[in-house]
N, C-alpha and C positions, 0 to 999 in steps of 0.2 A: 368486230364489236369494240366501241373504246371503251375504255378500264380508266378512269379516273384515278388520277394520284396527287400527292402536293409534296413538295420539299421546303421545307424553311431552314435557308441559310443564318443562323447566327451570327456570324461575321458580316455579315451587312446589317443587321439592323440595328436602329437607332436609339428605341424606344420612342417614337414620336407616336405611335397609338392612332394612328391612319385605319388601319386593318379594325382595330376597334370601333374606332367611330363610322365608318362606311357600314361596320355589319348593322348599328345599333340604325344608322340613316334609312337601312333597307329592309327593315325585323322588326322596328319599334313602334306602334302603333298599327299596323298593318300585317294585317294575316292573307295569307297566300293560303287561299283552299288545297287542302290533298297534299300542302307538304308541309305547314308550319301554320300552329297559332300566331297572333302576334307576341311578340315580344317584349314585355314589361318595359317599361324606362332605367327602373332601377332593380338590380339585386340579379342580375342575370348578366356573363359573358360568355358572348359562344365562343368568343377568340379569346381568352386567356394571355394577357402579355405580363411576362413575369418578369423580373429587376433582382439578377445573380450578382453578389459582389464577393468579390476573393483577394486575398492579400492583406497588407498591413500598411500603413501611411509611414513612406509616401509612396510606395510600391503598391499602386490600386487599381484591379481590372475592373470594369462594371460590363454584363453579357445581356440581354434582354431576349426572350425563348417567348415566339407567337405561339402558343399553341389549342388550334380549333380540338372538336370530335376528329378521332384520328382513323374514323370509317374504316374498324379493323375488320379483316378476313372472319374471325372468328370472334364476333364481335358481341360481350357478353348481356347486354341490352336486347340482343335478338333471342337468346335465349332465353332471357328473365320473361319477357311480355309474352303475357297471352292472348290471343284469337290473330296471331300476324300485325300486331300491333305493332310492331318494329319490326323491319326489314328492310335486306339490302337488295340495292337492284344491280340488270345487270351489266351496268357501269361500275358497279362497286359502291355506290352512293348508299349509304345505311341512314333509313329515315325513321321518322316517329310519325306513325299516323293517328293525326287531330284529334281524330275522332273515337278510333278502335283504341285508344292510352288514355280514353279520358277515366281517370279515376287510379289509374295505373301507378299509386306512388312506388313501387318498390321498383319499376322503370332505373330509376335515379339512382338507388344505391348499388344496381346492377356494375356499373361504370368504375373501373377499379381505379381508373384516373380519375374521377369525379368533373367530369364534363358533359354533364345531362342538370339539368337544371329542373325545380318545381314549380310550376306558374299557378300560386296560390286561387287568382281570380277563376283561372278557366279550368282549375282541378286536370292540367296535362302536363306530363313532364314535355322539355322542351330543349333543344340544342343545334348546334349546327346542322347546316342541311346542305353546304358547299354550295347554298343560291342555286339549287338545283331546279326551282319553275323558272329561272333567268338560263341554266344551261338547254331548259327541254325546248325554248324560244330562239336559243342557236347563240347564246353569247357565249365566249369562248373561255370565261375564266370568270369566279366568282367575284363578288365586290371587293372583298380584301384583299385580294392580289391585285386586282384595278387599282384598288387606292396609293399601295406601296409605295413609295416615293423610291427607294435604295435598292429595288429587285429583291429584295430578300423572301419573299414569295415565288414562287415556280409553281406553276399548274397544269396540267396537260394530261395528253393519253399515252398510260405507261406502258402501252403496248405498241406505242409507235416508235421502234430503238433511234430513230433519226431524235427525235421529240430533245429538248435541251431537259425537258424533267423527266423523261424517262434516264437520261446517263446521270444525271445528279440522284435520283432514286438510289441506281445502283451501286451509287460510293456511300449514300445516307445511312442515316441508324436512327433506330425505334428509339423512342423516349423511355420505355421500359421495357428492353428485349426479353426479364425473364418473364412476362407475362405474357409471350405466346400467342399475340394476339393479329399477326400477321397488319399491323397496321398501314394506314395507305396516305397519311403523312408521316414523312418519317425529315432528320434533320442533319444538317451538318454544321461542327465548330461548336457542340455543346459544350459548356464549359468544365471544363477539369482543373486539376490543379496545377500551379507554375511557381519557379524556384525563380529569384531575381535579387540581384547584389548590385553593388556600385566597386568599383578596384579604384584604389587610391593608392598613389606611390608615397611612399614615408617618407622619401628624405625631400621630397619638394613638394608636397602637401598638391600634387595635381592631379586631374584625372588618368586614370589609367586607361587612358584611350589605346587599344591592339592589344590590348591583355590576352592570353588564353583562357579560357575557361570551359572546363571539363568536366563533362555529367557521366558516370559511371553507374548504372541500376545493376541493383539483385542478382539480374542476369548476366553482370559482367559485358555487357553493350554500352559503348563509350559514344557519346556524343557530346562535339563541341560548338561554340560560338565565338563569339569575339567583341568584347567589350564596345561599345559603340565611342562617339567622341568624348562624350560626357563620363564615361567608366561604367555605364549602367550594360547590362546583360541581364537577360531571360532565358528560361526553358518553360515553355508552355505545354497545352495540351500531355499532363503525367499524369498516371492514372494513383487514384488513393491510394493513400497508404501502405507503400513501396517505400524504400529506404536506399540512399544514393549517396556518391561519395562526391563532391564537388571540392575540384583541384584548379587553383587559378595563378597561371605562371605569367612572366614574360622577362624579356632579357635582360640580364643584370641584376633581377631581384632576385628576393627567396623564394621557394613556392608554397603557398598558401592551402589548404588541404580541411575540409571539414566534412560530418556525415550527419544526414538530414531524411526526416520522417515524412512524406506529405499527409499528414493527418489532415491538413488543411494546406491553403496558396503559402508560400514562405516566401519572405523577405529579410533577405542575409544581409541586412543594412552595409557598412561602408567595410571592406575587407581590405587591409593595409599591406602593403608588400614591400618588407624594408630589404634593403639593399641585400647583397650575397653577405659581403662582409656581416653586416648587423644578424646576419641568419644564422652566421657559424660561431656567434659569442653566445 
């Protein structure tokens, strides 16, 4: 039996909003009997594309996070609705049926992510359905994975270990693990926090291109990198509000040494590395 899954890579995507507009191209206007009302023009995404920015100018990541109904295991919509109004099948696909939800508003606040929507006109909650009258006719992936331009969409059966989104499943993470909710998109390269400086040498104002630079965490686990040509360095993917010691050496200067909170992304603007000599006066 396949088991339906999704992965969304955030390091590929772009924000071009492809995935969006394919769902609205195939939902809007047009109601698929037995698995979706039509879907409004306006005031409803079943794909969600969110716009993450982290850091300080001119140290600036921007991350963009697709995320549809995540067709959880234990999926709180199935238990909010009453007469089988919502359910999953057994692909894994969690739908809202038309008919048996019409009137069913508290469907909607069921969803602790908030990815059920209310369709004022037709009095039905309403949400992703992974194009699932497009998969029951043998297409192999729903619209918004079609559309992707950057692959950052994966779709498949997670029961299939050969499958490319069954081994990406396995390295993924839930959008919100403490919620328990065994979901069946799950992500990779969500965005966390990152520490990033530029090394500058004092006595000739140039970049500190082969610098050292050394991240030390809480737990005393030392990782480093090395200044690029321009003096700029990063540590990405740190998880919140951890406390780290950042030491940046290289030959013949002094060594430079500070300690940093990631309450949020930091940028250790221009860090000066004067000579040995200037170090020991």
């Amino acid at each position: 039996m396949t088991r339906y899954g999704m992965v969304m890579d955030v390091t590929r995507c772009n924000g071009c909003y492809n995935c969006f507009l394919a769902c609205k191209d195939e939902h809007c206007g047009q109601a698929h009997p037995g698995y979706a009302a039509a879907q409004p023009m306006t005031g409803q995404s079943w794909i969600r594309v969110t716009e993450h920015e982290r850091g300080q100018f001119p140290k600036v990541k921007v991350d963009y996070t697709a995320v549809p109904c995540l067709h959880c295991d234990a999926a709180a919509c199935v238990a909010a609705a009453a007469d089988g109004a919502v359910y999953r099948r057994d692909d894994g696909v969690v739908l809202i049926d038309p008919e048996k939800a019409a009137g069913q508003r508290d469907i909607v606040q069921s969803c602790p992510h908030r990815l059920i929507f209310w369709n004022e006109a037709a009095q039905v909650a309403q949400k992703c359905t992974l194009c699932a009258h497009l998969l029951d006719k043998g297409y192999k992936e729903p619209r918004c994975v079609e559309a992707c331009p950057t692959g950052a969409l994966l779709f498949g059966d997670l029961d299939d270990p050969q499958s490319e989104v069954a081994r990406a499943f396995a390295e993924a993470e839930e959008l919100r693990p403490e919620y328990g909710l065994g979901d069946k998109v799950r992500f990779v390269g969500l965005p966390a926090e990152f520490i990033a400086g530029c090394v500058v040498f004092g006595d000739s104002d140039a970049c500190g291109a082969g610098a050292t630079v050394t991240l030390v965490g809480d737990d005393g686990v030392a990782v480093g990198t090395t200044a690029d040509a321009f003096g700029d360095f990063a540590f990405d993917g740190l998880p919140k509000n951890v406390s780290y010691t950042v030491t940046v050496t290289a030959p013949g200067y002094a060594p430079s040494t500070c300690q940093v909170t990631t309450r949020r992304s930091i940028n250790l603007g221009d860090i000066v590395l004067g000579t040995l000599r200037e170090g020991a006066v």
